[in-house]
N, C-alpha and C positions, 0 to 999 in steps of 0.2 A: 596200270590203268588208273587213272584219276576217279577219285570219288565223286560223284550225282550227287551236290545239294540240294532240296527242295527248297529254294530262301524264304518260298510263301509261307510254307507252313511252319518254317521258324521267327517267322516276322511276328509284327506286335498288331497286323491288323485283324482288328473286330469288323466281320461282315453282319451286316443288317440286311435277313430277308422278311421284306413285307408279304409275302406267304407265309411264313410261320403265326404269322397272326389273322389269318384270315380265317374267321368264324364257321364252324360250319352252321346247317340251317341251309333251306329251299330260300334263292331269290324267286320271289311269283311279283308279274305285271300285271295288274289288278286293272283291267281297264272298266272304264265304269259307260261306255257307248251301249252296250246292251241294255241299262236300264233305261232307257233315253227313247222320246215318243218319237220312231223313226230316224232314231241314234243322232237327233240334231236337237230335241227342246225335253227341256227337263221338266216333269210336272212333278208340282211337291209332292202329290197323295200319294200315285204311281211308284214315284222314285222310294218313298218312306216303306210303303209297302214291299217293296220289291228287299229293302236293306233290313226290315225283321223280318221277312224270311229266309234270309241267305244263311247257311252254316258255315257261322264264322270261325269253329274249332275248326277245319282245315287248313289252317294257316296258324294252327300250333308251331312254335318254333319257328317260323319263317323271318323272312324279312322281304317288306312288301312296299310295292311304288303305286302308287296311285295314278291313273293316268286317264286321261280322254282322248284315244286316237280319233275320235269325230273333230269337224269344226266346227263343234256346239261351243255356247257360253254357258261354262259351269260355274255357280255361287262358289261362293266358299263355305258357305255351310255345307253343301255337300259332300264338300272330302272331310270334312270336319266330324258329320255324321256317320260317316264309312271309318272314322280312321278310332270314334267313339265306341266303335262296334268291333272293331277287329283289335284294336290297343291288349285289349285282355289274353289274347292268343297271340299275337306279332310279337319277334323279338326286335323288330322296330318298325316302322312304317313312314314314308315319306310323301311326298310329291312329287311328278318324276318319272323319268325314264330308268331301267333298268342301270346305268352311269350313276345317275342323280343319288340312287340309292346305294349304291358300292363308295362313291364319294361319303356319303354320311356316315357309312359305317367305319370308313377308315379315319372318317376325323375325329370321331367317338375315341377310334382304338389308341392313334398316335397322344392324343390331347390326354388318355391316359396312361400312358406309356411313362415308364419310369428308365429316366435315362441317367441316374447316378453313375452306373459302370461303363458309362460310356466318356465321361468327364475325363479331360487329356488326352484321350488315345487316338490314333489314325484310324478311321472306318470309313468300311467300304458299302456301301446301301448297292446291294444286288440287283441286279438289271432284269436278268431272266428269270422268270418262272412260268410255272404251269396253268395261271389261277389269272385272269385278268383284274390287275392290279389298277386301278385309274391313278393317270399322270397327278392331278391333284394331290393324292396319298404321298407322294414323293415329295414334292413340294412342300408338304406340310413337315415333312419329314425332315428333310434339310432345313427347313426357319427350327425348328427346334433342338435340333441338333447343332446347328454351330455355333450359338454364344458357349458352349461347353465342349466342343469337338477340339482335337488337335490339327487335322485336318478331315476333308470328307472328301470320297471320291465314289466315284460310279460304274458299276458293269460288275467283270470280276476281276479275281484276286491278279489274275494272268496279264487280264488286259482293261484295265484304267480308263476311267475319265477325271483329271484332276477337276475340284469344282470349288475345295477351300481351304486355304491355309491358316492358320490361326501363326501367325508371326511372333505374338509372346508370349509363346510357349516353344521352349529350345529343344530341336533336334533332338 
């Protein structure tokens, strides 16, 4: 009987999963309609009031989106106020929907992502996981990875999406 090669796991590709980088920390949607006169007009006194009494330790360690599900017109000082107030306890805070904020966080991680050991080699940036990854993060992923990639492909090791070959650099 013939010997079972495994070629994957003698091949030279490096897989890149954008889960292993995902932070932990609570995402919370901070919508800010409740402080709102009748969730549609913003009044300064009210709103000021209402943002030094909030305890803003509960969003220790989080990462937090700022949002207006009303269709009021909110200033910009007021996320500005809110974001003055939570900054100290947030491991980061944006503006935004719950997407908006996973985008930011992954542009943080990639932008500093040290890709020395990936310089010449074929990888594979992993498709599936368990953690909702935003399309974005991939994106970012692949612009920084090919001026130094040998090639780059997509999904898993089994089954490919070719996306780049770097041609001067030999087989």
């Amino acid at each position: 009987m013939k010997e079972i090669i495994n070629k994957v796991a003698k091949s030279k590709l490096i897989t890149i999963d954008l889960e292993d980088y995902y932070p932990q920390g609570n995402r919370v949607l901070f919508d800010i309609k409740d402080w709102l006169f009748e969730e549609i007009i913003l009044k300064e006194k009210d709103f000021r009031l209402s943002v030094k009494n909030h305890d803003w330790s509960q969003y220790k360690d989080s990462f937090v989106a700022l949002t207006c599900s009303s269709d009021a017109i909110i200033p910009s000082w007021a996320y500005l106020l809110i974001t003055a107030n939570i900054a100290p306890f947030s491991k980061k805070t944006v503006v935004g929907n719950l997407t908006t904020l996973e985008t930011a966080i992954y542009q943080d991680i990639i932008s500093d992502l040290s890709i020395d050991q990936f310089k010449d080699k074929p990888l594979i940036i992993k498709g599936c996981s368990n953690k909702e990854i935003p399309k974005t993060a991939y994106v970012l992923l692949v612009t920084k990875l090919q001026p130094i990639a040998k090639s780059i492909m997509f999904g898993e090791a089994c089954s490919t999406v070719p996306l780049y070959k770097n041609k001067s650099i030999p087989s």
